[in-house]
Structure formats: C-alpha cells, structure tokens
N, C-alpha and C positions, 0 to 999 in steps of 0.2 A: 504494500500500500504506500501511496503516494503522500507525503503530510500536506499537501496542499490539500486531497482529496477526504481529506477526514471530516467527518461527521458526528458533532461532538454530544454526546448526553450526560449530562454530570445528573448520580441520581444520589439525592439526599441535600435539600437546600436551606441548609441551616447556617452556622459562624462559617465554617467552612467552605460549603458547597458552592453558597452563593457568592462569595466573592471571586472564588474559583471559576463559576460559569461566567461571570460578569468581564472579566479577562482573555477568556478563550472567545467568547461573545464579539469581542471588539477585532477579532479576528478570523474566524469561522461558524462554520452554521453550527449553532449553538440552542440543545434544548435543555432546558432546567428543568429537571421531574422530582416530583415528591409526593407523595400519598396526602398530605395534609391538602383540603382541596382551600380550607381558608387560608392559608401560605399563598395557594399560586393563585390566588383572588388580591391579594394583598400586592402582591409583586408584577402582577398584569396592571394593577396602580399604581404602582412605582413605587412601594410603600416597603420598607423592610422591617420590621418591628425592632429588629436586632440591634436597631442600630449602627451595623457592621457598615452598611452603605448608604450612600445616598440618596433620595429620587435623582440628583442630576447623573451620579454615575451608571443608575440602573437603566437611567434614556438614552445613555450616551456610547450602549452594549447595542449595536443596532444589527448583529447578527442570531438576535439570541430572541428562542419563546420560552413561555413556560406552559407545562401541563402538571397535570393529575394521573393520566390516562395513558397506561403504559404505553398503547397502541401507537401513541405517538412518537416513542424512541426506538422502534423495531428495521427504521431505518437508517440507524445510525450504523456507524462501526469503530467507535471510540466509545467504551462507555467508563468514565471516570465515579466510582465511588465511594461516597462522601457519606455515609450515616453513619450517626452515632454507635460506640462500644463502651457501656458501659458496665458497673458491676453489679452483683444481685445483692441481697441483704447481707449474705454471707460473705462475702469480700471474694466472688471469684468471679472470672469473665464472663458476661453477659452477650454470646456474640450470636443471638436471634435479630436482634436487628440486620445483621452481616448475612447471615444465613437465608434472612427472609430473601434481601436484596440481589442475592445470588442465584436464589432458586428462580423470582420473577424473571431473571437477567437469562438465566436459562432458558426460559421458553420462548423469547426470540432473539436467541441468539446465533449466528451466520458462520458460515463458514468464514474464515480470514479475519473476524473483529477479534480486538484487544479490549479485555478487560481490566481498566487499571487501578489498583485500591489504594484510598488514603488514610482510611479509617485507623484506628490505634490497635495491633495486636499483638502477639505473642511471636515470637521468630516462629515459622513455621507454619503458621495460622493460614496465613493466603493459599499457600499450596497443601496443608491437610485437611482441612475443612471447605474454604469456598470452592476451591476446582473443584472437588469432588460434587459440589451442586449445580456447577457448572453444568459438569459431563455428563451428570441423571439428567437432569429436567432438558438438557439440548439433545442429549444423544450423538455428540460430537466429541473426538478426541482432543486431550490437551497439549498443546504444541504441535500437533497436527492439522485441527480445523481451524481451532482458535487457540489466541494466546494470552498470556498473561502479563502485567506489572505492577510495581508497588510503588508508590512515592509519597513518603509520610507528610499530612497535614503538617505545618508550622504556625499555622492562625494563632494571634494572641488577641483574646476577644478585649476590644475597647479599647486596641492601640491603634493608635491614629497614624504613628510614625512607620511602623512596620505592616507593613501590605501585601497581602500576596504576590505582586509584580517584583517588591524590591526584596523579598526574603530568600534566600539562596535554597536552591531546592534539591532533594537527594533524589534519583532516580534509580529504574532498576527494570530489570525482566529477566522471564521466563526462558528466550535466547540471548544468544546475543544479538542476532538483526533485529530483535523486537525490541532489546534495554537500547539498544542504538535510535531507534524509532523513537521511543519512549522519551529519551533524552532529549532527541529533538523538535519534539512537537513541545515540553515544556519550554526550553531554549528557547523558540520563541516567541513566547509570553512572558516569563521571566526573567527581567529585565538586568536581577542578581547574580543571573545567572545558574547555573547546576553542576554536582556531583556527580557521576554516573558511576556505582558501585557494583562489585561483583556479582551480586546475587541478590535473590528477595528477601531473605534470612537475614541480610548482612545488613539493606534497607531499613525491614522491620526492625530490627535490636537496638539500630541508631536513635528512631526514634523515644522505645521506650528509655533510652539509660539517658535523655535529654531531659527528659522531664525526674526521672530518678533522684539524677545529681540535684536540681533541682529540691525534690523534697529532703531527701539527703541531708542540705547544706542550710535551709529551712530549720529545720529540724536543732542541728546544731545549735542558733541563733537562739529561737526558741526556749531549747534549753539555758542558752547564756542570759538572756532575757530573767528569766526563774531569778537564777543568780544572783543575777545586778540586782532585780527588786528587791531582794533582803540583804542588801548589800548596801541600796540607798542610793543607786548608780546608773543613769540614765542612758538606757541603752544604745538610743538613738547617737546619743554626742560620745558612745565610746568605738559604733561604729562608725561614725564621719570622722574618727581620729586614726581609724586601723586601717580605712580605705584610701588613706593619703599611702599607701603603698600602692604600686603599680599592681602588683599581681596579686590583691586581697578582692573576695567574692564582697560585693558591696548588698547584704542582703536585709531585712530587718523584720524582728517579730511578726507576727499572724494567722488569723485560720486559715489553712489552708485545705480549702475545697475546689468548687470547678470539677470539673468531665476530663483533665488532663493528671494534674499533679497529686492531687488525689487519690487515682482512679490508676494512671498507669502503672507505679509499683505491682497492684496487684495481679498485672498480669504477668511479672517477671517472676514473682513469687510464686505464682502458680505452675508456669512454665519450669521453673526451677524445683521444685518440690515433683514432678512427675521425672523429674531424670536425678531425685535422689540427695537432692542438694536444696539446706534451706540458710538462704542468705541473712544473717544475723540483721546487718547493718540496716538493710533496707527496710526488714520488717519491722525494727528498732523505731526507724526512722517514724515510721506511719504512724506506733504507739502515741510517738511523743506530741506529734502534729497532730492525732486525734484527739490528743487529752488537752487542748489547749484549750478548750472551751470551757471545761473546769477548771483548769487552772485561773483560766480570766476572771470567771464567775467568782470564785474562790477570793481572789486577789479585790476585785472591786468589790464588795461587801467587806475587806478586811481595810479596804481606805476609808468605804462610808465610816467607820464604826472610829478611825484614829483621827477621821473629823470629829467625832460628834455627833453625825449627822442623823437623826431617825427616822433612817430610813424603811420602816416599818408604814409610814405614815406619808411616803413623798412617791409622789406622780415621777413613773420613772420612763424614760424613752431610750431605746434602743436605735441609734442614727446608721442606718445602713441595712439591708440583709440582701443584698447580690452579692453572690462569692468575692468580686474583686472590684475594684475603684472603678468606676466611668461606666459600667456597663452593667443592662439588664440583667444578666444570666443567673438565675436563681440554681439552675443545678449543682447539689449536694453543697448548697454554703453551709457553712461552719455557723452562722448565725443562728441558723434554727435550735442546734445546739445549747448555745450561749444561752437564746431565749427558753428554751424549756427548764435549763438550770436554774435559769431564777424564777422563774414563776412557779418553781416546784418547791421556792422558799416560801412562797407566799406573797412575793413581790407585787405590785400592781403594773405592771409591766405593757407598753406601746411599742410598738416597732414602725419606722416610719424611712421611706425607701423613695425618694422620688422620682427613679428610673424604673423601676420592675413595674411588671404588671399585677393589678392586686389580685385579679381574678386567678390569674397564675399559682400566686402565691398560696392562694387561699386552696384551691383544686391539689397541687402537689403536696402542699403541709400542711390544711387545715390550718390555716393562721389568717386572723387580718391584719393585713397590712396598709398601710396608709400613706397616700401620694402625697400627703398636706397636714403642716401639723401649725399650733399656734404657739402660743407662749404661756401653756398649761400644764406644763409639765417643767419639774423641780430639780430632777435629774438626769444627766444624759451621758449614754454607752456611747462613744464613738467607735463603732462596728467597722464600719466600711466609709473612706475617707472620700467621697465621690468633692468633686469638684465645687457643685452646687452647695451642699451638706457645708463644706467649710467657709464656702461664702455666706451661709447664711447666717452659721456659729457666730462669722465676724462683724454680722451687719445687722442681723433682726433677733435672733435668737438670746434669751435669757436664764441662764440655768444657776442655779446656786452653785451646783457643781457640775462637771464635766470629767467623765475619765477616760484618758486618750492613751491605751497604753503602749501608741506606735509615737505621740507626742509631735503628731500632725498638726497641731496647733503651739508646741514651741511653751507650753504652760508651764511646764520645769524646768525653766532654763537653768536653774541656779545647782542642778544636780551635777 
C-alpha cells in the first residue's frame, strides 16, 4: 500500500483518538468512529467536551467525518486504535474494551489493511490477544492478509504545550515493510518526529515503564513530603532548591490518579507476576500513591485541630476533583478518595470543580459536584490547582483557612 493511498479510521475518540484523527484529518480521508452516538453529535458540532481541542481546530480537519456506525469504516484500510485500557476493581487489566474493538475491527476487515494500536498494554498484549480476534471474527491470516502495528498514545490531557503533532512518536510492526509503513505514515503528521523500534513488544514496554518511572518517582516525593511535614519543612521550596541541579527529576506531592499513571503499573505487575517475577518497587510505588489520600485527610484534620479550629462545626469545601490541573477528566481521581475520608469523619463536606461535568460526576461516583460555589463555606481543601480555582482563591474567595499541601498558593513561605 501506497501512504498517499490510505484511508484513515481512528476508532475510539476520546483524549487521544481525537486529537489523533484531527491530525491525520488535515491530511487524509479521515473517519473518526466511536460507539458513543452523543460524542459524534457533539463533534459533527464542532464541540469537544474534553476540552482537548478546539471548534476552530476541529473545522480546520477538513478531510475528516465522524460516525457511530461501523459500516462507515469498512472502507478504510488504516484503522488506528485509540480506546481506553483500563483496570477492574481488582487492580488487573481490563482489556474488553480492546477486545471489543478488535473483534468489531474483524468483521470488516480486508485483505492488505493494517491495524495499528495505541491503546496502553502489557508487552505482548497486541499480538496474544487482539490478532487472535482479529483472525476469528475476519477469517484472514496474520501477516498474510493483514497486518499489524503499535505506537503508544503520548497525550497528556490538558496540556496545551505538548500536542500530538509536536510529541515524538515510537512506532512499530508486525514486518518490517509494515513498521517501515507505519513509521511513515506517522512521519508525516508528526511534526516531532519518530522512533521506529524493533518490534511490538519492544513498543509496548516503552510505553508502560514511561508512565512507571513516572509513578515511581511520584511516589518517592510523596513519601518525602510525609517527612518534611513532621519535620516542619516545606516541600515545595526544598524541591525548587534540589532542582537547581541539572539532572534532579523536578517533581512535587499529589494524588495520583488519571487512566495513565495510575492505571499502567498494573499492567506491568501483572505481566510480570505471570512469568514468575513480582517487582517490589513498582508495587511499592502504587501503595504509597494510593495511600495519599489518607495520609492528606489525616494531615489536614491534624492542622485544623493545631489551629484551633472546630472544625466539627465549619462548612468545608473540597476545591478540585478532576485527576489533574486544567482538565475535565474525572477518571479514577484521587479526590473521591480524599472526599469519602472525611465525610466518613462526619465532616460536612462540598466538592466544587469548575471544569468537570457534574452529571459525570454524579453517574461514575454518586457524588454532587458543583460548577459554582459562593463565599459559604469556612474551609477549603485545595485538591486540584486548576487555573481558574487559584484565580478565584486570589480575587473572590474567602476562607478562614485554606490547606494547600502542594503550596500552590505560596501560604508558607516562611517554612
């Protein structure tokens, strides 16, 4: 196949997909598919909820449709996909999403098309699990009819600076004439350029040990954080003192949730645990990041109390609950966490989020959430430091106290 001649379906149009199709869009015939039929109603209007994109970027894709309907991608022969992997209750891979989009991807799928995954999984994963639903539901051989490739997502949701075009991309496949293919059809949309790697194995592992190190190093901080607070030692200005080293990881407390850092440990852990081997560090790692949420709850109730404060009796608000600064994405934040902990003291407790959606909120966690809050409440959690939230701290908002234990607001400076 010709890359000029390709026919592009990216299926799964979420943080990733869609910015993905929107790219390939300004370049080739481009279909954006996804089962949510309110998604492709929304983005037929220009409208992203994600916030990932624009309307002006989404009009300005002017090779690109969207559908619902799978019938509609059956004449492609590039199908690029992009749905979520995440984990079950039990911390292990959740990969029916993948599975679904595999087996769909099967029943029209052609002799000569390349199916290439971005999704998050386990080394191995692409070629033990999806071909195999490949090859049932097509009835067509692998590396014979069709082919395969892998090129890990790198989207970091609600960063403005880093974009798909400019993020350096790993590629990969099934042959070599097809990771050759592969390579060059990203090449050129990717403006950062790519990696073209041995294998699909070698692809996948890259991914997961990025976000790893990641929680990893996280972890670490966190734990220092511990530390410094009974120590009386303001984390934040001991890291802007360690970072004036060239090669110090420049990283600072918090929950860490999200669909990435999270989420992909677990499937290295898993991966690793079937061939006999269970990595200390990593699982270490996750402990200590999951327990922050106690720990915080813990700690801010042990401030109200060396104020004075009775807080038995005070209107309290939780400022944030999306996993991370700027961005709607409610999946698996750490907030929810936070928030059951204290309302299982008895707290009177608000959570107040001006980006996410409350219906969202309320459907995945049974919680309300509140787009808009006033100057009724006495105490405030600063959860998640969204942009707006600290404009508001500095310009309308009135709290007797505030406890900010990232110091996003610079409150102890004298630590």
């Amino acid at each position: 196949m010709l890359i000029e001649d390709s026919k592009i379906a990216i299926v799964g149009l979420g943080y990733v997909g869609l910015p993905l199709a929107l790219e390939f869009g300004k370049k080739y015939q481009t279909i954006g598919y996804d089962l949510n039929e309110r998604r492709i109603s929304e983005l037929k209007n220009n409208i992203d909820v994600t916030l990932e994109c624009t309307t002006e970027e989404i009009k300005s894709s002017k090779n690109i449709t969207f559908s619902f309907d799978i019938k509609d991608i059956e004449n492609c022969n590039v199908y690029i996909v992009t749905v979520p992997t995440p984990i079950t209750e039990f911390n292990q891979p959740d990969l029916g999403p993948l599975i679904s989009a595999s087996r769909s991807l099967g029943g029209i799928l052609k002799s000569g098309d390349i199916v290439i995954y971005e999704s998050t999984v386990y080394p191995g994963a692409t070629e033990e699990v999806c071909v195999p639903e490949l090859e049932k539901f097509s009835g067509l051989k692998y590396n014979k009819d069709f082919y395969a490739g892998y090129s890990p997502e790198r989207i970091n949701p609600g960063d403005k600076l880093h974009r798909v075009a400019n993020i350096h991309k790993v590629t990969s496949g099934s042959t070599a004439e097809v990771a050759n293919f592969v390579d060059t059809l990203y090449s050129s949309v990717i403006t950062a350029g790519t990696h073209k790697t041995t294998s699909i194995k070698v692809a996948e592992a890259s991914k997961l040990i990025e976000n790893i190190q990641r929680d990893v190093n996280i972890a670490l901080v966190n734990e220092l954080h511990q530390i410094f607070g009974k120590l009386g030692i303001n984390t934040r200005k001991v890291i802007d003192a360690a970072s004036t080293k060239w090669n110090f990881m420049k990283l600072y407390p918090g929950l860490v949730g999200g669909h990435c850092i999270s989420v992909d440990p677990y499937y290295m852990l898993h991966k690793s645990s079937s061939i006999g081997y269970i990595p200390d560090m990593i699982r270490t790692a996750r402990e200590v990041n999951n327990g922050m949420s106690d720990y915080l709850a813990s700690d801010f109730i042990e401030e109200l109390v060396k104020k004075k404060i009775d807080f038995a009796q005070k209107k309290i608000v939780i400022l944030g609950f999306a996993f991370k600064e700027n961005c709607p994405d409610l999946r698996n934040t750490k907030v929810y966490n936070l928030y059951l902990k204290l309302t299982s003291l008895g707290l009177d407790v608000t959570i107040y989020d001006p980006l996410v959606d409350v219906e969202e909120a309320e459907h995945e966690y049974s919680v309300s959430v509140t787009n808009k809050i006033d100057n009724c409440f006495d105490i405030a959690f600063l959860a998640v430091s969204h942009d707006g939230i600290i404009e508001s701290i500095e310009k309308e908002f009135n709290f007797e106290y505030i406890y900010d234990f990232k110091n996003s607001l610079n409150i102890n400076e004298n630590k």
